[in-house]
C-alpha positions, 0 to 999 in steps of 0.5 A: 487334515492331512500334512500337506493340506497343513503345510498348503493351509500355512503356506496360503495363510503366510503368503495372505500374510506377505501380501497384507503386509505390502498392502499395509505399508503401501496405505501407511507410506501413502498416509505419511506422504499426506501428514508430510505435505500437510505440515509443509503446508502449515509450516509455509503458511505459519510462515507467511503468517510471521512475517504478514505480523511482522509486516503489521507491527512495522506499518501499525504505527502508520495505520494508527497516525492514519487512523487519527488523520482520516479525512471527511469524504468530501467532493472532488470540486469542493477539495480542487477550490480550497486547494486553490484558495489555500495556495492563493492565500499562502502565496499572498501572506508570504509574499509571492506574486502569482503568475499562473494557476491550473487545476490538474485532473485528478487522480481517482483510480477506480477501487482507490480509497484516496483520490488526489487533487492536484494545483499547478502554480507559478509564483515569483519571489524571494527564496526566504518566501518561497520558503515560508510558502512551502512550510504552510503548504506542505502538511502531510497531517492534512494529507497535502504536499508539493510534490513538484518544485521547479525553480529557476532565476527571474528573468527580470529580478535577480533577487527573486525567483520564479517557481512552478509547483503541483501542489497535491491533496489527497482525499476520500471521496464521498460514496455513492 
């Protein structure tokens, strides 16, 4: 082989060199991009992970009372009459005089684990009642609560007072 086809022989063997060199660090640039995302990826994720455990430890004592509380499935119908007897018989030991009652719809939301029945009741007595009224009615271990109270003065009494509240229970009610 002569000089020149040594050197031409080099020169071919150098520049494929060259060009695998690009090619190369063109795959390996590609690669490291990729390894980026991806530890972004699992650094957002890790992330999220952290502060949903964050999230669990603050409510895990709710989730638990909840747990222990957890009542039967049980009938809209059934929940909406012992709702109202609960309140009529309240009413009558703290000494309420009942001058209207409704049941209110509802609440069952289609996919919602409780539903809510709810009362609208109108009582007159004294505040020393209504207050004792509300002690026995309002049991959030039972998962029932008055969750509007509007008072106003008796009209006829000025030592009593007129009071409509929508007394709420929430429920779970029986699968299908």
């Amino acid at each position: 082989m002569s000089f020149r086809e040594k050197k031409l022989l080099f020169f071919f063997a150098l520049a494929g060199f060259v060009v695998l060199n690009f090619l190369a660090f063109g795959f390996a640039k590609s690669k490291r991009l990729q390894v980026t995302r991806a530890q972004e990826q699992a650094r957002q994720e890790l992330a999220t992970a952290e502060r949903f455990q964050e999230s669990s430890q603050l409510i895990a004592d709710q989730m638990e009372w909840l747990a222990a509380h957890e009542p039967q499935p049980t009938a809209n119908q059934e929940v909406q009459t012992t709702l109202q007897q609960l309140a009529e018989r309240e009413a009558k030991a703290a000494g309420l005089t009942i001058k209207s009652q409704k049941p209110l719809p509802t609440d069952s939301a289609e996919g919602k684990h409780y539903h809510r029945a709810k009362l609208q009741i109108t009582v007159t007595g004294t505040e020393q009642a209504l207050y004792t009224w509300f002690d026995r009615i309002n049991m959030p271990d039972q998962l029932r609560i008055a969750t509007q109270i509007r008072m106003s003065p008796d009209s006829q009494d000025d030592t009593k007072i007129d009071c409509t509240a929508t007394i709420d229970q929430w429920f779970v009610p029986p699968t299908l």
